[in-house]
C-alpha positions as CSV (number, residue, x, y, z in Angstrom):
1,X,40.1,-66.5,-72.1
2,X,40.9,-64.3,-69.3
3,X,41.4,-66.5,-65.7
4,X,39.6,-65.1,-62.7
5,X,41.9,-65.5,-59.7
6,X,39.8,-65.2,-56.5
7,X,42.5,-63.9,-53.9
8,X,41.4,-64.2,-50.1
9,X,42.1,-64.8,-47.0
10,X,39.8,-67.8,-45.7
11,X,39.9,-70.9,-46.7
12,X,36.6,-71.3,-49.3
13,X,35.0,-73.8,-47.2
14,X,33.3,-72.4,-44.1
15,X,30.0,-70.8,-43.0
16,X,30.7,-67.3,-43.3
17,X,29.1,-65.5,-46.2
18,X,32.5,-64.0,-47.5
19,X,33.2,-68.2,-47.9
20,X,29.9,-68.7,-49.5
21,X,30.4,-65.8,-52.2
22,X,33.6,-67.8,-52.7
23,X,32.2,-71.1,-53.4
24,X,29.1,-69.5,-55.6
25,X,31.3,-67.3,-57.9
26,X,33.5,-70.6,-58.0
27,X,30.8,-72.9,-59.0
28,X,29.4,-70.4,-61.2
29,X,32.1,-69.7,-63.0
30,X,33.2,-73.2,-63.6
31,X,29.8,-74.2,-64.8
32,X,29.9,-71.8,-67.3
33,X,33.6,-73.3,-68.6
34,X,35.1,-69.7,-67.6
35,X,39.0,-70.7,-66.0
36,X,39.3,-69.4,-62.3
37,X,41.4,-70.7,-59.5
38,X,41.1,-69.5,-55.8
39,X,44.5,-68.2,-54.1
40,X,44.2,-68.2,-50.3
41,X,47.5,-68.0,-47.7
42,X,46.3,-71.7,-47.1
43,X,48.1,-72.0,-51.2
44,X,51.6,-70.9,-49.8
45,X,53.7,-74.1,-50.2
46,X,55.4,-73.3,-46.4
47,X,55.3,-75.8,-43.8
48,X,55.0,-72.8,-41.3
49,X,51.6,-71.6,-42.3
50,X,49.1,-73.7,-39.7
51,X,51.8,-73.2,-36.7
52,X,52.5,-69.2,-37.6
53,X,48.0,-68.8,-37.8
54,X,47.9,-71.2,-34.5
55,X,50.2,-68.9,-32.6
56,X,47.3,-66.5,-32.6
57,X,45.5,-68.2,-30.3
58,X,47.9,-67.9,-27.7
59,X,48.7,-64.2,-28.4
60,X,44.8,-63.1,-28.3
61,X,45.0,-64.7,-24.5
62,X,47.7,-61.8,-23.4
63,X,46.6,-59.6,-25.9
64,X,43.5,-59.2,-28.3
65,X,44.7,-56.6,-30.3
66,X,48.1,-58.0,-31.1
67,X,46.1,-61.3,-32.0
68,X,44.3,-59.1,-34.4
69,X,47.5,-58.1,-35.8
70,X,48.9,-61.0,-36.0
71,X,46.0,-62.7,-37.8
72,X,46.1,-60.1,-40.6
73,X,49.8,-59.6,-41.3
74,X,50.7,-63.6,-41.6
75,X,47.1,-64.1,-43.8
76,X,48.8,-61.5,-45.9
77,X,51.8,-62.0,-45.9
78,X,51.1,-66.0,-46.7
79,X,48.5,-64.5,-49.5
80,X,51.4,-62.6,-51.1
81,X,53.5,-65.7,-51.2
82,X,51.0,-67.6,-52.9
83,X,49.8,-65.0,-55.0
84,X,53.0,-63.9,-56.5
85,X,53.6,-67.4,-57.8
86,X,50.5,-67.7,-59.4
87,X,50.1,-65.2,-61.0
88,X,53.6,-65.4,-63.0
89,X,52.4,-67.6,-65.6
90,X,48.7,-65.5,-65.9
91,X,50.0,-62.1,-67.2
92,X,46.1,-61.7,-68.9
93,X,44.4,-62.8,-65.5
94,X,41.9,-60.3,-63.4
95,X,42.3,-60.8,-59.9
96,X,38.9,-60.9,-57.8
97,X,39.9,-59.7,-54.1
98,X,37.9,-60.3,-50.7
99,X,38.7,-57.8,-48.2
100,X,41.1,-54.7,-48.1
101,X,43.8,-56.9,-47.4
102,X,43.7,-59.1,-50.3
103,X,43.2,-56.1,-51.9
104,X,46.0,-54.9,-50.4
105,X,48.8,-58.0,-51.3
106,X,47.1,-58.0,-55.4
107,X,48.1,-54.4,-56.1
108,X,51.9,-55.0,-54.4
109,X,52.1,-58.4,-56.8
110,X,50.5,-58.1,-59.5
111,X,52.4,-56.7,-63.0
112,X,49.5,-55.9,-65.8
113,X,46.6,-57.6,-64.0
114,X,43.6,-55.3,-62.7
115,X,42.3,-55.9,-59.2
116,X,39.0,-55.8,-58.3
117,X,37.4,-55.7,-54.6
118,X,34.0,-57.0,-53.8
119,X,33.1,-55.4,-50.7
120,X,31.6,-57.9,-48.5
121,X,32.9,-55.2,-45.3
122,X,30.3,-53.2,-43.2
123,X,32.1,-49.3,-43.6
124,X,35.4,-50.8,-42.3
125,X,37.2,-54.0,-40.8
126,X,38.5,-52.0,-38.3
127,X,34.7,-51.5,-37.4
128,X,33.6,-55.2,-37.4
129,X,37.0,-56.3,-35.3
130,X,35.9,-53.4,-32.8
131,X,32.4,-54.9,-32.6
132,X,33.3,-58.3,-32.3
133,X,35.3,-56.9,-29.1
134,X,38.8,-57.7,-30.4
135,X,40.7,-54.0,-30.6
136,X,39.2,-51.0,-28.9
137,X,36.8,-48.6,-31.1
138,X,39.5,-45.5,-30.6
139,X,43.0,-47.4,-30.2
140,X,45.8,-47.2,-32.5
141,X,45.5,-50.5,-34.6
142,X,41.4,-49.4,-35.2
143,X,43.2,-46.0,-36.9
144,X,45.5,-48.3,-38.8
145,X,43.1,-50.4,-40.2
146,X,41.0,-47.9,-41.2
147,X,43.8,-45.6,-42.7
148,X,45.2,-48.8,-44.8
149,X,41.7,-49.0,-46.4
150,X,41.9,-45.0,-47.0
151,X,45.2,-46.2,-49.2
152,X,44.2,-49.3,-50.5
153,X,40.8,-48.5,-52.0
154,X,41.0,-45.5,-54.8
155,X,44.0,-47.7,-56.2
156,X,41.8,-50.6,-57.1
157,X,40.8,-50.9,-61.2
158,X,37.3,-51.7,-59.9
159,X,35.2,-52.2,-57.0
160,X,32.0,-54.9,-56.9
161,X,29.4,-53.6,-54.1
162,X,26.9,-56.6,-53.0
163,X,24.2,-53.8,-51.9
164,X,23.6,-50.2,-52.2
165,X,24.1,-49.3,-48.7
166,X,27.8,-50.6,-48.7
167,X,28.3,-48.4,-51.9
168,X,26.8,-45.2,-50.2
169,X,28.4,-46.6,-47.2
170,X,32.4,-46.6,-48.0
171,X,31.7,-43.3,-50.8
172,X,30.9,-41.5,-47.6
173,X,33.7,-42.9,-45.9
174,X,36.6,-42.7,-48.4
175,X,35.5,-40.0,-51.3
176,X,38.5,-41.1,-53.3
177,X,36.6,-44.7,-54.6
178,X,34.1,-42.4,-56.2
179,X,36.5,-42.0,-59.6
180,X,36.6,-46.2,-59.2
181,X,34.4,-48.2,-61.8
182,X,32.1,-50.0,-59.5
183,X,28.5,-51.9,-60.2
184,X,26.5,-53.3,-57.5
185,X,25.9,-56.9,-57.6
186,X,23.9,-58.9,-54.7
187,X,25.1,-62.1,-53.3
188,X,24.5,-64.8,-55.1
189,X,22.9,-68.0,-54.0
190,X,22.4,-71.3,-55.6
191,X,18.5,-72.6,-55.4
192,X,18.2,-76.1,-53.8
193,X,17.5,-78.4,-56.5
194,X,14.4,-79.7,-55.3
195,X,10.9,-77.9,-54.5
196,X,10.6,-77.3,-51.2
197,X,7.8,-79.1,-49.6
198,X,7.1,-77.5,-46.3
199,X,8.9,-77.8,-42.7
200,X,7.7,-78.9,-40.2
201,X,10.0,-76.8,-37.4
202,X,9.3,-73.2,-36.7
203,X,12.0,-71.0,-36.7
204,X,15.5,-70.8,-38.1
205,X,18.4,-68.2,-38.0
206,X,21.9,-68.8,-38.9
207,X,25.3,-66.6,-38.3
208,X,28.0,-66.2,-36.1
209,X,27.2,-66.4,-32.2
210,X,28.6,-63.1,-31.6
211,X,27.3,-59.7,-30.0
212,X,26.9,-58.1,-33.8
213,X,24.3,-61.1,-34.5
214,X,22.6,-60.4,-31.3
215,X,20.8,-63.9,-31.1
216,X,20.0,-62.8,-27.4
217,X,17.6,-60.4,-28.5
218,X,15.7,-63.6,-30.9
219,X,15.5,-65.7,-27.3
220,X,14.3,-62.9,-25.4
221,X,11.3,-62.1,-28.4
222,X,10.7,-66.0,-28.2
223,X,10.4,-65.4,-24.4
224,X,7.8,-63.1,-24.8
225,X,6.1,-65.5,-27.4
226,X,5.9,-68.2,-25.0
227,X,4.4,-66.7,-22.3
228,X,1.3,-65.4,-24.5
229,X,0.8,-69.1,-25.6
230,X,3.1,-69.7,-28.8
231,X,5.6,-72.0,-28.5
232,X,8.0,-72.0,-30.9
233,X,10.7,-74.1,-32.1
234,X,14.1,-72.6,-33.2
235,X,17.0,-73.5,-34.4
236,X,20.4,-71.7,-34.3
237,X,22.6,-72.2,-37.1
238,X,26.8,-71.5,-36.4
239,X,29.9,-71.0,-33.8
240,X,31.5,-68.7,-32.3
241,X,32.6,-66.8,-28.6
242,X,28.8,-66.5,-27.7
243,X,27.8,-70.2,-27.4
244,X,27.7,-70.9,-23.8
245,X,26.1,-67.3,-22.9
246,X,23.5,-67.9,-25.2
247,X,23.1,-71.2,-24.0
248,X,22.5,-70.4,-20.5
249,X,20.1,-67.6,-21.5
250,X,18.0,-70.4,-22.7
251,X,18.2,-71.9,-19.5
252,X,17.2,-68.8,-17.6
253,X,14.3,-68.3,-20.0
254,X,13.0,-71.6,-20.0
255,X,13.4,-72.5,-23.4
256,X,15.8,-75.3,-23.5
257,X,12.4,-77.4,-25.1
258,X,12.5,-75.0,-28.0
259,X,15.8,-74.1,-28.8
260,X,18.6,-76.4,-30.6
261,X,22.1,-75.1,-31.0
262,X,23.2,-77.0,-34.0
263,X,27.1,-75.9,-34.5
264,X,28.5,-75.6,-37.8
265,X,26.6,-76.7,-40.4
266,X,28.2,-77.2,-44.0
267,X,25.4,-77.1,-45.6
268,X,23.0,-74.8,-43.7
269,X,20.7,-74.0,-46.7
270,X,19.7,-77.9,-46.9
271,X,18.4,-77.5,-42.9
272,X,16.5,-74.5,-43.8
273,X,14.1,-76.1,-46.0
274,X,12.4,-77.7,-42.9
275,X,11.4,-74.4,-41.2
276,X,8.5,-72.3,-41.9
277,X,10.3,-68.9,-41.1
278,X,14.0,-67.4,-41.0
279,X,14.8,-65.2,-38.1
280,X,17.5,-62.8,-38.1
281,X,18.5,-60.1,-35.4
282,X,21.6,-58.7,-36.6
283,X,22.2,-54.9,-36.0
284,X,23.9,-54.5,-38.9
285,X,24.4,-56.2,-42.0
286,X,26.1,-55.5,-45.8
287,X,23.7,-57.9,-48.0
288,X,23.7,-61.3,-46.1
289,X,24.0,-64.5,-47.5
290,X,21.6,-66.3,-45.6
291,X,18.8,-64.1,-45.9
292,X,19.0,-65.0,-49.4
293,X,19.7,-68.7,-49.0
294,X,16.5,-68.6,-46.5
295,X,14.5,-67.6,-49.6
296,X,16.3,-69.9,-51.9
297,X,14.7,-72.7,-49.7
298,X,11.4,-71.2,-49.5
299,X,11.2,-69.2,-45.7
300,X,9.9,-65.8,-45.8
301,X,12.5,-63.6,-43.7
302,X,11.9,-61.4,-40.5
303,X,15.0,-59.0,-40.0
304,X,15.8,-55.5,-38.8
305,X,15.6,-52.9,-41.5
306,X,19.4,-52.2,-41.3
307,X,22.3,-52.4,-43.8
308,X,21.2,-53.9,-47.0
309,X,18.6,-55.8,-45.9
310,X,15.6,-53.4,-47.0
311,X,17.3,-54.3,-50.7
312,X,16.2,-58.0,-49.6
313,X,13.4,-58.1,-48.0
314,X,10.4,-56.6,-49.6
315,X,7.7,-56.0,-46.5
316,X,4.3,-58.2,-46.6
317,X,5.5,-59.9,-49.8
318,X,8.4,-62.1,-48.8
319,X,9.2,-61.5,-45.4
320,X,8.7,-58.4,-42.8
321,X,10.5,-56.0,-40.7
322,X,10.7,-56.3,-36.7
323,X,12.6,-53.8,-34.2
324,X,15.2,-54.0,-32.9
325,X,14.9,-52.6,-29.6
326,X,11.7,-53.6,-28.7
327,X,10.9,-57.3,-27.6
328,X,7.2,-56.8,-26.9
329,X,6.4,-55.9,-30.3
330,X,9.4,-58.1,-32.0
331,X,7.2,-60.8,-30.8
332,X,3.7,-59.5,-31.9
333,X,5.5,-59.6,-35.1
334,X,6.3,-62.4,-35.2
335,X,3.4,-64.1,-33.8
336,X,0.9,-62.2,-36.3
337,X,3.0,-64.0,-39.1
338,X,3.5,-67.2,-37.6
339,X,-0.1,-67.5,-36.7
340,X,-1.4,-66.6,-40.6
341,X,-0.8,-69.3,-42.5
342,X,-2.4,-68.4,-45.8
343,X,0.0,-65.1,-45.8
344,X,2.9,-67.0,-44.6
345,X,2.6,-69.7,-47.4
346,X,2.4,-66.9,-50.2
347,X,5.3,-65.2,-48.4
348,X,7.1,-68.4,-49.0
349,X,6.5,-68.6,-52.3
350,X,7.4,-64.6,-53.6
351,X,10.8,-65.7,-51.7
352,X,11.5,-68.8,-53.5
353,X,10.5,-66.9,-57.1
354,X,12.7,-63.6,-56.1
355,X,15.6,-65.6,-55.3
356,X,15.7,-67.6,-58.6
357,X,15.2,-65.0,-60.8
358,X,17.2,-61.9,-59.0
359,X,19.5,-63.8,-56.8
360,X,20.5,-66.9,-58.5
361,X,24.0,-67.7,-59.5
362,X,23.0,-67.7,-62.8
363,X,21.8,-64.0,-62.7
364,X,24.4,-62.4,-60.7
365,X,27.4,-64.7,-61.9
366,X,26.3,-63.3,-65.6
367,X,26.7,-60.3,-64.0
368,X,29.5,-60.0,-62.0
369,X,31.3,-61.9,-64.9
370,X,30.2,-58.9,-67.3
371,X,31.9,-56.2,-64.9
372,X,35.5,-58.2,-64.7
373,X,35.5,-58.6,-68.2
374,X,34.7,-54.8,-68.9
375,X,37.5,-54.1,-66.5
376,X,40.1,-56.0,-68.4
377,X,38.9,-54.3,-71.1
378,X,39.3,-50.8,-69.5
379,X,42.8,-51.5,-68.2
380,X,44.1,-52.9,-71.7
381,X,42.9,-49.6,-73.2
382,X,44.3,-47.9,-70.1
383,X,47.8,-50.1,-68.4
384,X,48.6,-50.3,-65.1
């Protein structure tokens, strides 16, 4: 049998959803007796690996860029380490990249193995660093990063896009992929084992607390809510550089009754379960995780119609669209929902059904296991 080696550059417990893809496709693929084994720089048997990734901190201080920097050449250089040795004695294996990076170190290892990207990325890294505020949108290491992917990408054996946009997306982008296999294959998510019975708090939205998620924009709609008589509860879901500016916008807007900042959760999808809706305000997204997980556990999702998430969300039958840009009627939005409890219960329940049978790990592991296979197949007929 053919080992999966799932190459990446976080360690596969954490909140993010290129984490949770991780742990799915691991689960998955275990449960159905198939061998895989994760490589991560965190596998590099070198004592210097937590002090070289720690130095970053101190670097992004002086200088955000070179902290970026930093960050991706010791991951990958740590990754290559790892992955070399591992895949010595797996001649037969298919390695399952994360990111361009990963990507990246397989192709400069690797001997007859095939590598195969999922692209969890929104158009570029280079794009989500700039957004996040770490490197400037036209400085040099942006260029870089986006000039590596140029490289990187039309050499992979295969690439795996989690929505439709991301594959129109990078095709636009970076012509070259368009000659590289690819099948588009959501997210998967694994369905709480039991039925949901109903929450009892409002509102729920989990992600990063950074400027992409825009989680200011969800307190300033909840605002508005308040002050034409609805009152309600959320709770915010994840870390990050954001924390105390969102925290003293709740102060400002009176809302510290309503809101609770929870931190990192391990287990978000278990929380969600007690909500009636999830909220989510991102202004951009490739197929999130945690729309789906929200579904999993039975919450119809509002969201901005951006990214992938139209491929999610299906308008007056699971969840709705709100804007973006507009607070006022973001809230009317919400508050028709909220307020419409027969619609909101049969919203929940097309979520919970659409998530076991098109989102499951069982229904896109199948599937995603299908396309590695056929590419192992391809590259036999075809060596490296």
């Amino acid at each position: 049998m053919t080992e999966i080696v799932i190459a990446t550059l976080m360690k596969p417990h954490g909140t993010s959803g290129l984490q949770s893809h991780v742990r799915t496709v691991d689960e998955y693929l275990r449960s159905a007796s198939e061998p895989v084994s994760i490589v991560s720089p965190f596998s590099a048997r070198s004592p210097f690996v937590r002090p070289m990734f720690a130095a970053r901190v101190g670097i992004r201080r002086f200088n955000r860029p070179a902290g970026v920097w930093w960050h991706q050449h010791w991951h990958a250089h740590y990754l290559e380490s790892a992955l070399h040795r591992h895949l010595k004695s797996r001649p037969d294996a298919v390695i399952y990249t994360q990111c361009p990076i990963s990507a990246g170190v397989a192709l400069r290892v690797r001997t007859t193995q095939p590598v195969v990207m999922v692209a969890h990325l929104n158009v570029s890294q280079a794009d989500e660093w700039a957004g996040k505020g770490e490197i400037p949108g036209d400085g040099g290491l942006y260029r870089s990063i986006r000039s590596f992917e140029e490289i990187v990408l039309p050499k992979l054996d295969g690439i795996v896009y989690v929505s439709e946009f991301a594959r129109s997306a990078l095709e636009d982008r970076i012509p070259a992929i368009k000659h590289v296999p690819t099948a588009v294959v959501p997210n998967p998510v694994t369905a709480p084992a039991a039925e949901p019975t109903g929450g009892t708090a409002d509102l729920i939205t989990v992600g990063a607390l950074e400027p992409r998620k825009n989680q200011g924009y969800l307190l300033e709609v909840l605002s508005i809510a308040a002050r034409r008589g609805h009152r309600y509860s959320l709770s915010v879901i994840g870390s990050g550089p954001d924390r105390r500016l969102l925290q003293a916008r709740v102060r400002d807007l009176g809302l510290v009754e309503q809101v609770r900042f929870l931190g990192y959760q391990a287990d978000p999808l278990s929380l969600m379960a007690g909500h009636r809706l999830y909220c989510h305000t991102s202004m951009m997204e490739n197929l999130p995780i945690a729309l789906l997980e929200a579904m999993a556990a039975g919450l119809p999702v509002l969201a901005g119609a951006v990214g992938g998430v139209p491929e999610i969300v299906r308008p007056g039958v699971d969840g709705q669209f709100w804007p973006l840009d507009d607070p006022d009627a973001a809230a009317g939005v919400l508050i028709e929902l909220m307020e419409d409890v027969t619609q909101l219960a049969a919203m929940a329940a097309a979520a919970r059904v659409r998530a076991r049978t098109e989102f499951s790990s069982q229904v896109v592991g199948r599937r995603l296991l299908n396309f590695l296979q056929e590419t192992v197949i391809r590259t036999e007929k075809s060596p490296v």
